[in-house]
N, CA, C and O atoms as a GROMACS GRO file, in nm:
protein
  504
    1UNK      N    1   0.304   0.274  -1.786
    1UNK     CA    2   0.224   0.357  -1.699
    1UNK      C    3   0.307   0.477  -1.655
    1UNK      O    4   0.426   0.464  -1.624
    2UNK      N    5   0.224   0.624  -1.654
    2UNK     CA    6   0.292   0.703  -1.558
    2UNK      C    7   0.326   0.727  -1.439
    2UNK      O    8   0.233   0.730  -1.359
    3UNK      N    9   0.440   0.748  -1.394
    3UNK     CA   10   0.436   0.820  -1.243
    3UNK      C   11   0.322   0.823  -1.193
    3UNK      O   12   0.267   0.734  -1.127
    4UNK      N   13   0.263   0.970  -1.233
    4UNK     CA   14   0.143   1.045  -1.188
    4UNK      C   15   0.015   0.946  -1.160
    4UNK      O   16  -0.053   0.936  -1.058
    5UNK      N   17   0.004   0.871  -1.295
    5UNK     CA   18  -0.117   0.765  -1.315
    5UNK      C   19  -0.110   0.659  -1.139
    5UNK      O   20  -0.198   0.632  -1.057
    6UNK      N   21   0.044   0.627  -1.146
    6UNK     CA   22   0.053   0.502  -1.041
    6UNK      C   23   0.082   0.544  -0.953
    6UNK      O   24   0.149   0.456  -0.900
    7UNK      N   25   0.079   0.676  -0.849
    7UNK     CA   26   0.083   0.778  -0.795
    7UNK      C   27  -0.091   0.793  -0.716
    7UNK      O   28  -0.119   0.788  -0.596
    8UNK      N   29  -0.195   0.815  -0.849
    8UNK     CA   30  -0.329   0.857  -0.832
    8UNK      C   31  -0.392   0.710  -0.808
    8UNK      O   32  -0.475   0.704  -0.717
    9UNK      N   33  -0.369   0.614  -0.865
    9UNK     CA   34  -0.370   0.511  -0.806
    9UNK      C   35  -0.388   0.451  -0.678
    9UNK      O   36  -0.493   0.422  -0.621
   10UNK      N   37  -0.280   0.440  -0.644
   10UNK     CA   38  -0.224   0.442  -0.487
   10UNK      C   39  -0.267   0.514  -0.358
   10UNK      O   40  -0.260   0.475  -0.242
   11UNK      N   41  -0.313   0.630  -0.408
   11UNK     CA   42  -0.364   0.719  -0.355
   11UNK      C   43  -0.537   0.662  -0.308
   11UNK      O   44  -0.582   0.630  -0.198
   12UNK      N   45  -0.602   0.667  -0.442
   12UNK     CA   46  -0.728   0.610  -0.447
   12UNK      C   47  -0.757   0.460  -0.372
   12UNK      O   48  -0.862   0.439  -0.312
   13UNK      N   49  -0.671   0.379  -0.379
   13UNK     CA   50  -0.631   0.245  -0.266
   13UNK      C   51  -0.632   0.280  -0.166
   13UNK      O   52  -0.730   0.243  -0.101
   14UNK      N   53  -0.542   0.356  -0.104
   14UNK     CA   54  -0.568   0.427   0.037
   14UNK      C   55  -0.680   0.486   0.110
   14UNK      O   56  -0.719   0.490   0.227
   15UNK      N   57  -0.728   0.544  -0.038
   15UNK     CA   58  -0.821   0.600   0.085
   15UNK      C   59  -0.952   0.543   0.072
   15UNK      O   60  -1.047   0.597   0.128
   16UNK      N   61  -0.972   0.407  -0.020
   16UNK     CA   62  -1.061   0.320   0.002
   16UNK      C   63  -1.009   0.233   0.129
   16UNK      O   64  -1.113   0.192   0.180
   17UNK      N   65  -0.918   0.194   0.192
   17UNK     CA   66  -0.910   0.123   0.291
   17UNK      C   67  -0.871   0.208   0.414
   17UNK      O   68  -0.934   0.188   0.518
   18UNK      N   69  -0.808   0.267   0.413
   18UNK     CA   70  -0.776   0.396   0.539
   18UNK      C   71  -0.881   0.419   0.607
   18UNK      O   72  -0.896   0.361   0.714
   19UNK      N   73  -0.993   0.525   0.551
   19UNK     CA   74  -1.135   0.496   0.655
   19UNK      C   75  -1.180   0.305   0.683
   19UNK      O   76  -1.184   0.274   0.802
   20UNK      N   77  -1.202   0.224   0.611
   20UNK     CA   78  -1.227   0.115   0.730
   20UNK      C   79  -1.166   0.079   0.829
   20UNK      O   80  -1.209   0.044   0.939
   21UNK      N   81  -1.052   0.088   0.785
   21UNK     CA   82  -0.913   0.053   0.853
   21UNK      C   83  -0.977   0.116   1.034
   21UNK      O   84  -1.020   0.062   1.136
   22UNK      N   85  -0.944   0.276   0.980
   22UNK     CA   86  -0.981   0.392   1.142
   22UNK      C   87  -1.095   0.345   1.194
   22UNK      O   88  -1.105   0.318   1.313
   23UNK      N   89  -1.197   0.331   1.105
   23UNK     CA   90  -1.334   0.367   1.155
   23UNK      C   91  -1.469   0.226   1.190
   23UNK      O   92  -1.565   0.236   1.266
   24UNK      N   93  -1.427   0.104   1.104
   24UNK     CA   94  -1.486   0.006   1.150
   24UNK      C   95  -1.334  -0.132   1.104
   24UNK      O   96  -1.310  -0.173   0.990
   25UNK      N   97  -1.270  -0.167   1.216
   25UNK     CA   98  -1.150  -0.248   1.164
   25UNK      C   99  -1.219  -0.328   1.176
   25UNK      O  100  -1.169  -0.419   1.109
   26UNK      N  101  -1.340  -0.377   1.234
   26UNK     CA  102  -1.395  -0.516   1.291
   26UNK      C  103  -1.445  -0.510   1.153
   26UNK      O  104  -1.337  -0.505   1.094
   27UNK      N  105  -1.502  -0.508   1.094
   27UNK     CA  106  -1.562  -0.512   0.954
   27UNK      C  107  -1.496  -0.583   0.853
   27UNK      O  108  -1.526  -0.689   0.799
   28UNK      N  109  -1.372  -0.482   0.830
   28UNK     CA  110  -1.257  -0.513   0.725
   28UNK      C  111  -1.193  -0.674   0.741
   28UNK      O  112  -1.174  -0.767   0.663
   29UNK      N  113  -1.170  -0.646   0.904
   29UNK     CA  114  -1.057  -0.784   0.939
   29UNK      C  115  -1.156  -0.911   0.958
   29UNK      O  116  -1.122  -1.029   0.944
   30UNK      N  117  -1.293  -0.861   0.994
   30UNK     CA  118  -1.442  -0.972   0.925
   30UNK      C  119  -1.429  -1.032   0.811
   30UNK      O  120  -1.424  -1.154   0.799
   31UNK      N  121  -1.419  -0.904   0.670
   31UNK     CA  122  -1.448  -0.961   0.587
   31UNK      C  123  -1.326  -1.066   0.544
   31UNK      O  124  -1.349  -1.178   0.498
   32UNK      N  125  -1.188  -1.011   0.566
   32UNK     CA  126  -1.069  -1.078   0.531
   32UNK      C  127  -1.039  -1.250   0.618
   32UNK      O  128  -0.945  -1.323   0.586
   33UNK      N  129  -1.150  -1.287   0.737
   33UNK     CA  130  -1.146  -1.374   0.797
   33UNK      C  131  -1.038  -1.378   0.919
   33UNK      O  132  -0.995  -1.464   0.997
   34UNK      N  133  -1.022  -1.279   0.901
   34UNK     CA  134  -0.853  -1.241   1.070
   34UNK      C  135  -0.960  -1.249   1.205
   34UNK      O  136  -1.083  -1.255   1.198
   35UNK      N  137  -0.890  -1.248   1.310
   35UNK     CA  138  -0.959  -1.267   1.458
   35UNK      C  139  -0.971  -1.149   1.503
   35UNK      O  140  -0.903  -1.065   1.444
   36UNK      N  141  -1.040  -1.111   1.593
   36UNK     CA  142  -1.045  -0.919   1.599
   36UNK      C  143  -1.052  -0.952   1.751
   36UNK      O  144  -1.132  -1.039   1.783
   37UNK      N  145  -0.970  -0.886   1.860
   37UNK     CA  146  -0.932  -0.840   1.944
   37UNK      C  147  -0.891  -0.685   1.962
   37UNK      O  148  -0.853  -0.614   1.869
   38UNK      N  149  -0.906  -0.643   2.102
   38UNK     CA  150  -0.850  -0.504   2.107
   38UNK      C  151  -0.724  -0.486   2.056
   38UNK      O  152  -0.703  -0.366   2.039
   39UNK      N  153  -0.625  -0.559   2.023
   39UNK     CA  154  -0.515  -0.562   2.000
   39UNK      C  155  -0.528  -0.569   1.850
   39UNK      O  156  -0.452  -0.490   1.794
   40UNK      N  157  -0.600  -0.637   1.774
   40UNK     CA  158  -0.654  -0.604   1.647
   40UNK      C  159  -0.656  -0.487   1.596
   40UNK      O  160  -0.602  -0.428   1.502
   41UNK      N  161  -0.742  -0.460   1.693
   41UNK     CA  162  -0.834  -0.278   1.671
   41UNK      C  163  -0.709  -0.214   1.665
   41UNK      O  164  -0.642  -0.214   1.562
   42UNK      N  165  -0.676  -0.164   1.761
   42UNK     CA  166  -0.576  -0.080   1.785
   42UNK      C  167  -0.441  -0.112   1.628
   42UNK      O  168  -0.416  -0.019   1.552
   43UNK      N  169  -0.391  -0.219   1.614
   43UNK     CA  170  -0.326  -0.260   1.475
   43UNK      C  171  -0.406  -0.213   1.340
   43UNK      O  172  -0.356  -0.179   1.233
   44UNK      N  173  -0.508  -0.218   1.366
   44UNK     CA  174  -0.554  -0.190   1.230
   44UNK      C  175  -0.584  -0.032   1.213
   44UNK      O  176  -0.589   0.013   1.099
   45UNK      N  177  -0.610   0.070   1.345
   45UNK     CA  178  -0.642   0.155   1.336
   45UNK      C  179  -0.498   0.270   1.305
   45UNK      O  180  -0.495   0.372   1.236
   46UNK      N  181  -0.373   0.194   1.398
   46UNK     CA  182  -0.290   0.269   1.348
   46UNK      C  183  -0.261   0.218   1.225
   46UNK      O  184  -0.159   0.272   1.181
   47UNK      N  185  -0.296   0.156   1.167
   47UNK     CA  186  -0.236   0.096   1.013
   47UNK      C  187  -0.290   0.198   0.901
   47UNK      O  188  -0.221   0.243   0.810
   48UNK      N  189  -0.444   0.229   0.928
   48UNK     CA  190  -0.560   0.300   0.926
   48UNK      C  191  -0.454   0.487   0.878
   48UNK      O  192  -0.441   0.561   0.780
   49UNK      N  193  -0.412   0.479   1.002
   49UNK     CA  194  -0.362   0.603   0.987
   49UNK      C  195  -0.224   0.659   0.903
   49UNK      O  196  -0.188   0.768   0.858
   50UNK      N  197  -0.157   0.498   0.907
   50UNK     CA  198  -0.023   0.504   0.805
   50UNK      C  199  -0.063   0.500   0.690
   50UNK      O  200   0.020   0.510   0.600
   51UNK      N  201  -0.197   0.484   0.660
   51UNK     CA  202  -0.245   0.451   0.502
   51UNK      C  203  -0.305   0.632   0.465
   51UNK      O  204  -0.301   0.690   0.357
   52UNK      N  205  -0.346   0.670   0.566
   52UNK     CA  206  -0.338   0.836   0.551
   52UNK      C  207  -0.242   0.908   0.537
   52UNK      O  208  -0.243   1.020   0.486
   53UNK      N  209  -0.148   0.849   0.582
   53UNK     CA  210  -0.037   0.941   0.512
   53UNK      C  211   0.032   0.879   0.409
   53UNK      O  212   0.112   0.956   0.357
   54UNK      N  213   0.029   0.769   0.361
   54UNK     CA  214   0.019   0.775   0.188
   54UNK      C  215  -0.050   0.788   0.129
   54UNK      O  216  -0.017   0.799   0.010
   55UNK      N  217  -0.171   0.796   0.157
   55UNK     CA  218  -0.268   0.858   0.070
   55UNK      C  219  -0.198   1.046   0.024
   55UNK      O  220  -0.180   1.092  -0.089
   56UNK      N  221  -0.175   1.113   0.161
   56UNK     CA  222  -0.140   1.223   0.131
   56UNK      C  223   0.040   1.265   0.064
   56UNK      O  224   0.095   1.370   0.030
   57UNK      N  225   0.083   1.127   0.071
   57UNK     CA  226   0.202   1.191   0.030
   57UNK      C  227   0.184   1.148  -0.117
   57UNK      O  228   0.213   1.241  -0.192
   58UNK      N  229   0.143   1.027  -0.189
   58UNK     CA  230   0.105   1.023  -0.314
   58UNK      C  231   0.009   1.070  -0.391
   58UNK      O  232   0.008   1.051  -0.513
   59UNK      N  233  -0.108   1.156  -0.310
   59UNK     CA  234  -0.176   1.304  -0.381
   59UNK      C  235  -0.078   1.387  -0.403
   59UNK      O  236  -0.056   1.419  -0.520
   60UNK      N  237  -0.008   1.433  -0.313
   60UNK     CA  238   0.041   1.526  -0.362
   60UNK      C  239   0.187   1.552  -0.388
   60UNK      O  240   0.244   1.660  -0.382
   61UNK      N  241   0.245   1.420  -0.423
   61UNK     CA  242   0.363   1.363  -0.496
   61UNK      C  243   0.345   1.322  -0.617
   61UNK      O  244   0.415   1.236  -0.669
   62UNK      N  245   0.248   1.380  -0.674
   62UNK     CA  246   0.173   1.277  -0.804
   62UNK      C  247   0.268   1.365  -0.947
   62UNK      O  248   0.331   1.333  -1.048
   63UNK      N  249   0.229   1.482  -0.880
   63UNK     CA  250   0.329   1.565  -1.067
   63UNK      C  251   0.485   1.589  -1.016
   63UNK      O  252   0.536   1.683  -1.077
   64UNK      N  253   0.574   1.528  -0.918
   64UNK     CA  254   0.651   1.553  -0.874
   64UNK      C  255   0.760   1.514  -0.992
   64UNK      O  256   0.744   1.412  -1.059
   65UNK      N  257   0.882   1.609  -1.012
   65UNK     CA  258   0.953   1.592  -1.177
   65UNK      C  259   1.017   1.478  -1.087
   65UNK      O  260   0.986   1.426  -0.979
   66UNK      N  261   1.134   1.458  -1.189
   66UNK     CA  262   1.197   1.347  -1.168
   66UNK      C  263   1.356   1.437  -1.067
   66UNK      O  264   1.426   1.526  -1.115
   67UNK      N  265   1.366   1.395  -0.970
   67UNK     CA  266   1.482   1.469  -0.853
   67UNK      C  267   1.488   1.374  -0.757
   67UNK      O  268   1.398   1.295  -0.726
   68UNK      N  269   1.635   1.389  -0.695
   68UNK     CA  270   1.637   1.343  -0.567
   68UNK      C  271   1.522   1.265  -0.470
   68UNK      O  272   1.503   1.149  -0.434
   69UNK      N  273   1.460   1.391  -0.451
   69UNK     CA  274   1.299   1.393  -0.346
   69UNK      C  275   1.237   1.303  -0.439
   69UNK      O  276   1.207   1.206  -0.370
   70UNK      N  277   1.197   1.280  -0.568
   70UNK     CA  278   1.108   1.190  -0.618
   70UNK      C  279   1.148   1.059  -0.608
   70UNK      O  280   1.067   0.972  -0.577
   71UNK      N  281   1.285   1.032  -0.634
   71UNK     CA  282   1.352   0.924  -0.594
   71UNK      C  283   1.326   0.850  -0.479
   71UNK      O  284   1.293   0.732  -0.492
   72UNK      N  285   1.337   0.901  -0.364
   72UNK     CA  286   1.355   0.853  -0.177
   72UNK      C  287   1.185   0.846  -0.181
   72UNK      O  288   1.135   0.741  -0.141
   73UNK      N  289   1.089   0.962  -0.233
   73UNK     CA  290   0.931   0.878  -0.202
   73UNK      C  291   0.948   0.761  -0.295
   73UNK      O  292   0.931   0.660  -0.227
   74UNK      N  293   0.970   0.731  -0.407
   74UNK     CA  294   0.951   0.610  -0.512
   74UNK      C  295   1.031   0.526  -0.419
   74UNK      O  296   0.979   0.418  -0.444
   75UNK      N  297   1.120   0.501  -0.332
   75UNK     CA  298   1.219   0.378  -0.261
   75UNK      C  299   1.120   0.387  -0.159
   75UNK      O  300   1.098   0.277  -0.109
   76UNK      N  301   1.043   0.492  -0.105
   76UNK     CA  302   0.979   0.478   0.003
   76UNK      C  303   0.876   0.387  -0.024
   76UNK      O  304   0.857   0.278   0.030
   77UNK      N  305   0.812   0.440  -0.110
   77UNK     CA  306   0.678   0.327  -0.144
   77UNK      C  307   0.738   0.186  -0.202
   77UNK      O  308   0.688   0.077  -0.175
   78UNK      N  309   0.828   0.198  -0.267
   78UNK     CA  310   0.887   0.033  -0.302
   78UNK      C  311   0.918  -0.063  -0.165
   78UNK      O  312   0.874  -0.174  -0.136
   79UNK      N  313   1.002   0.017  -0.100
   79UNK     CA  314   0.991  -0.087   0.022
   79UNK      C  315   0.863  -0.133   0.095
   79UNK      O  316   0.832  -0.248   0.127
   80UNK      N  317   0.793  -0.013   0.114
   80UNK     CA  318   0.695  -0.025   0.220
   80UNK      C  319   0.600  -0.134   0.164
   80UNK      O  320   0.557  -0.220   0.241
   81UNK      N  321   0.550  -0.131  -0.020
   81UNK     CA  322   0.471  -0.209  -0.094
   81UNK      C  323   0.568  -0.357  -0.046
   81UNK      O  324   0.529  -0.434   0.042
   82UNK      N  325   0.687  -0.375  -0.116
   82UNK     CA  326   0.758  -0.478  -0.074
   82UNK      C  327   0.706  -0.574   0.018
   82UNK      O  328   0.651  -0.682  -0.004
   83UNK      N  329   0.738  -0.504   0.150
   83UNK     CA  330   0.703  -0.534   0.255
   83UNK      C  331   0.583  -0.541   0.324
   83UNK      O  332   0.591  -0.526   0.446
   84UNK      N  333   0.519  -0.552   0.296
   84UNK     CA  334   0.338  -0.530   0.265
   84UNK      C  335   0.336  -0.682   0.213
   84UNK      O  336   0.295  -0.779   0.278
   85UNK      N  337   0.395  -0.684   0.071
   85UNK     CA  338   0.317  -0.785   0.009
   85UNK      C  339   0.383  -0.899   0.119
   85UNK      O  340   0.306  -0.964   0.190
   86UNK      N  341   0.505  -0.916   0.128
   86UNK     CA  342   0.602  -1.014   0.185
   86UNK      C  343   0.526  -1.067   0.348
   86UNK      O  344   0.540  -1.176   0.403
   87UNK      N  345   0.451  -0.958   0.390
   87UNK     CA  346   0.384  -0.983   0.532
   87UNK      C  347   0.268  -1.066   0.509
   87UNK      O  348   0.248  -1.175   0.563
   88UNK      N  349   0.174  -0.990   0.405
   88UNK     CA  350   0.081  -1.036   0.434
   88UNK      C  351   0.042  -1.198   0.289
   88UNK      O  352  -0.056  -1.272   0.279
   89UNK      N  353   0.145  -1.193   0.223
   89UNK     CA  354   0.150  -1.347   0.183
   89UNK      C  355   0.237  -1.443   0.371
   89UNK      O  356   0.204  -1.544   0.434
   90UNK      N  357   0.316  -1.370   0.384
   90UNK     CA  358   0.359  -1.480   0.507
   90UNK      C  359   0.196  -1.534   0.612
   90UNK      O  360   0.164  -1.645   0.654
   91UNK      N  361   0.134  -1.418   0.621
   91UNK     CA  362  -0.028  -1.468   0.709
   91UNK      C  363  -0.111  -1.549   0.628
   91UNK      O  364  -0.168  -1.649   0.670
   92UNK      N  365  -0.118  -1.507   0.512
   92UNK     CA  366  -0.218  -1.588   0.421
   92UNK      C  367  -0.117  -1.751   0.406
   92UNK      O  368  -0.188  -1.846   0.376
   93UNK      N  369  -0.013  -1.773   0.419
   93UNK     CA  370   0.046  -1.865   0.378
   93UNK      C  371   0.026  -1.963   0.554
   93UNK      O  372   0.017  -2.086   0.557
   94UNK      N  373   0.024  -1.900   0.643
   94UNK     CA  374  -0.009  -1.942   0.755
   94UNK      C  375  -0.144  -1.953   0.792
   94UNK      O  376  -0.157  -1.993   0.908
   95UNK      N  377  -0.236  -1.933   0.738
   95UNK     CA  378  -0.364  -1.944   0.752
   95UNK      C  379  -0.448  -1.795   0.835
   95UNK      O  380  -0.570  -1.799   0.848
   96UNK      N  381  -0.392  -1.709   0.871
   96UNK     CA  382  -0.412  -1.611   0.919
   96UNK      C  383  -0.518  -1.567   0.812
   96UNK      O  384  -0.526  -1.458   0.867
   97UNK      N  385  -0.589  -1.558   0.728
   97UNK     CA  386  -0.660  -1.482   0.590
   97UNK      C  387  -0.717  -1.547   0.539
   97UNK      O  388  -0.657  -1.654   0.548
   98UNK      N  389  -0.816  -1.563   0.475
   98UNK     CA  390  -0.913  -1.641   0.359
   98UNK      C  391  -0.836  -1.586   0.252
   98UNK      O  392  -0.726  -1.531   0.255
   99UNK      N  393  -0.935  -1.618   0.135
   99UNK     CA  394  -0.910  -1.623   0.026
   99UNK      C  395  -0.927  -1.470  -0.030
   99UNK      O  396  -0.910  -1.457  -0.151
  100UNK      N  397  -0.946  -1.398   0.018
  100UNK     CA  398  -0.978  -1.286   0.023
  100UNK      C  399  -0.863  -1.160   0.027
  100UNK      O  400  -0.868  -1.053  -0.033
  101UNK      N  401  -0.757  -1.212   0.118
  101UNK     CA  402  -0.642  -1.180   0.173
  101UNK      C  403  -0.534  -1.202   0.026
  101UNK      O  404  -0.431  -1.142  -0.002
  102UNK      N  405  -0.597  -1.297  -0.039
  102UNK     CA  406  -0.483  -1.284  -0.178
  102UNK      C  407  -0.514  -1.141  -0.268
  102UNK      O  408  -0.448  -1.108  -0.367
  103UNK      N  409  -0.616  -1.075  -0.220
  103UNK     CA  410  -0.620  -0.954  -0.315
  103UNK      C  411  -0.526  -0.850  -0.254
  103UNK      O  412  -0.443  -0.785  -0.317
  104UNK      N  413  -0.550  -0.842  -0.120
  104UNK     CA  414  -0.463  -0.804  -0.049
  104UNK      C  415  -0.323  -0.774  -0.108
  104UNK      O  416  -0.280  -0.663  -0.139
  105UNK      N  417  -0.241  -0.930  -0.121
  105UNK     CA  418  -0.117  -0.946  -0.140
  105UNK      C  419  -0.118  -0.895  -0.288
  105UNK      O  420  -0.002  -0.868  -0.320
  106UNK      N  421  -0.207  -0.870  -0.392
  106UNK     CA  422  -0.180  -0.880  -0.512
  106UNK      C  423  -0.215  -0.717  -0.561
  106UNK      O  424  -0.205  -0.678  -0.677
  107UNK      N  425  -0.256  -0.638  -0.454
  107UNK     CA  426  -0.233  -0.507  -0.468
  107UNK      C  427  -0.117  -0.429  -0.424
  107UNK      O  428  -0.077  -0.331  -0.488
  108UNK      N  429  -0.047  -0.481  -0.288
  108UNK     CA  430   0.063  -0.488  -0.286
  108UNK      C  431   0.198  -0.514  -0.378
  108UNK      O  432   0.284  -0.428  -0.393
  109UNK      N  433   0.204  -0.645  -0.436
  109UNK     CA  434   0.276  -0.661  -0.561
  109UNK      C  435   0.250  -0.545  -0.700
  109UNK      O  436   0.331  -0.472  -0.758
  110UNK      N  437   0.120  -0.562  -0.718
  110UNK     CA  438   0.091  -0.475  -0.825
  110UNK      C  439   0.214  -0.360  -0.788
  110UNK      O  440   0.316  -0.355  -0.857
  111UNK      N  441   0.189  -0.259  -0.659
  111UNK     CA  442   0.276  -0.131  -0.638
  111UNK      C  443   0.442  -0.164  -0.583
  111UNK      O  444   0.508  -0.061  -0.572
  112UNK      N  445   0.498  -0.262  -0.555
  112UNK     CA  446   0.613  -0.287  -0.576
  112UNK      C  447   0.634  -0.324  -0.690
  112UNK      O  448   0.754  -0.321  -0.719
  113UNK      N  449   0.545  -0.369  -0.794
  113UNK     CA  450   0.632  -0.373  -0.952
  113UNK      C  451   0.650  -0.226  -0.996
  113UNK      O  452   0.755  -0.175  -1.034
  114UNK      N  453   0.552  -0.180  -0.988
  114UNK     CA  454   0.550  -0.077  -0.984
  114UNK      C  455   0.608   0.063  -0.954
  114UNK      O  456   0.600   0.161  -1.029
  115UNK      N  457   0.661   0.059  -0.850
  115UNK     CA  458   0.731   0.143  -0.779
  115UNK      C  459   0.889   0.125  -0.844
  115UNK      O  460   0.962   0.214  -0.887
  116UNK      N  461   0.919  -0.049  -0.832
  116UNK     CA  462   1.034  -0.082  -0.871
  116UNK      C  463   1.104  -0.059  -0.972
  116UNK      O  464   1.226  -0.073  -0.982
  117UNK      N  465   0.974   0.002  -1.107
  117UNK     CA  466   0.972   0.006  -1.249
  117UNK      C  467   1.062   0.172  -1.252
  117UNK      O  468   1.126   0.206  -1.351
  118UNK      N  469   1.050   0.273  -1.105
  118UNK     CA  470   1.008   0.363  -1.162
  118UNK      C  471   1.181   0.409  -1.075
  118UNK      O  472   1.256   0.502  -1.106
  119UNK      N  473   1.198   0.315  -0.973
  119UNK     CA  474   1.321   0.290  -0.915
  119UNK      C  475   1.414   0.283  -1.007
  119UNK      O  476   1.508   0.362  -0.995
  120UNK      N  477   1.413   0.197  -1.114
  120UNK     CA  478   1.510   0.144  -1.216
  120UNK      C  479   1.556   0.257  -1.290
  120UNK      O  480   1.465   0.330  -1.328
  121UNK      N  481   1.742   0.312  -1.338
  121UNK     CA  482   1.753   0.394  -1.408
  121UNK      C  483   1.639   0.410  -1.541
  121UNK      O  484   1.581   0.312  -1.588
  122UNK      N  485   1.624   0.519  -1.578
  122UNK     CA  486   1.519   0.564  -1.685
  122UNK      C  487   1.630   0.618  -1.775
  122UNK      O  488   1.707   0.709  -1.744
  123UNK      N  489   1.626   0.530  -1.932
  123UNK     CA  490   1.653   0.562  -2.071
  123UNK      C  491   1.635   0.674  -2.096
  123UNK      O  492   1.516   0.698  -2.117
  124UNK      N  493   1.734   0.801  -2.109
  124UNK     CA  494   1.670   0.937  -2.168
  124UNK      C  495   1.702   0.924  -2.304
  124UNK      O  496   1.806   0.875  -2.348
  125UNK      N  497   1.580   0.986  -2.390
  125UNK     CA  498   1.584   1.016  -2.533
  125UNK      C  499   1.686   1.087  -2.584
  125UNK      O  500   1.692   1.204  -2.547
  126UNK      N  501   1.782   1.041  -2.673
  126UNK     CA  502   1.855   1.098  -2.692
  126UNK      C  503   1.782   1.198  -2.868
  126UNK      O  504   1.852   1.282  -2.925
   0.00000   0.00000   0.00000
């Protein structure tokens, strides 16, 4: 896969969940089976808003060459995916999530393999 491809990707993930996230969290954290409190809301809405700004930094990080700066966003999104998946298997593994919540974790993984792929020195053609 390309950069760019898993880049536009990522992007498109975001901003399918980013508006529920802001705009109806009771919905989302409904369908996923979580408990919804104001304290919910408020978690999901700023979550809502961290997912807007990867949405916007992987639009428009998408044809970014290979440098420094492409490097630190690709570690950026590796951790953050990382840690994503690592959270929200720890809730689903605690009962916090239905069955639903494994897609969750498995879009997460998807972009830490991902990310990780792109982390790894790259073979130049000789």
């Amino acid at each position: 896969m390309k950069f760019k491809t898993l880049m536009i990707i990522k992007a498109i993930v975001c901003l399918g969940f980013a508006p529920l996230l802001l705009f109806f969290p009771a919905f989302l954290l409904g369908l996923l089976g979580a408990t919804f409190d104001p304290g919910a809301a408020f978690t999901a809405r700023i979550y809502g808003a961290s997912l807007f700004g990867n949405l916007m930094l992987t639009w428009f990080a998408r044809n970014a060459e290979d440098s420094p700066a492409r490097r630190a966003i690709v570690l950026d999104l590796l951790v953050y995916d990382a840690i994503g998946f690592l959270a929200t298997l720890y809730v689903l593994l605690s009962g916090g999530l239905n069955l639903l919540g494994w897609g969750i974790a498995a879009i997460y993984l998807f972009f830490a393999i991902g990310f990780g792929y792109f982390w790894l020195p790259q073979q130049k053609a000789t």
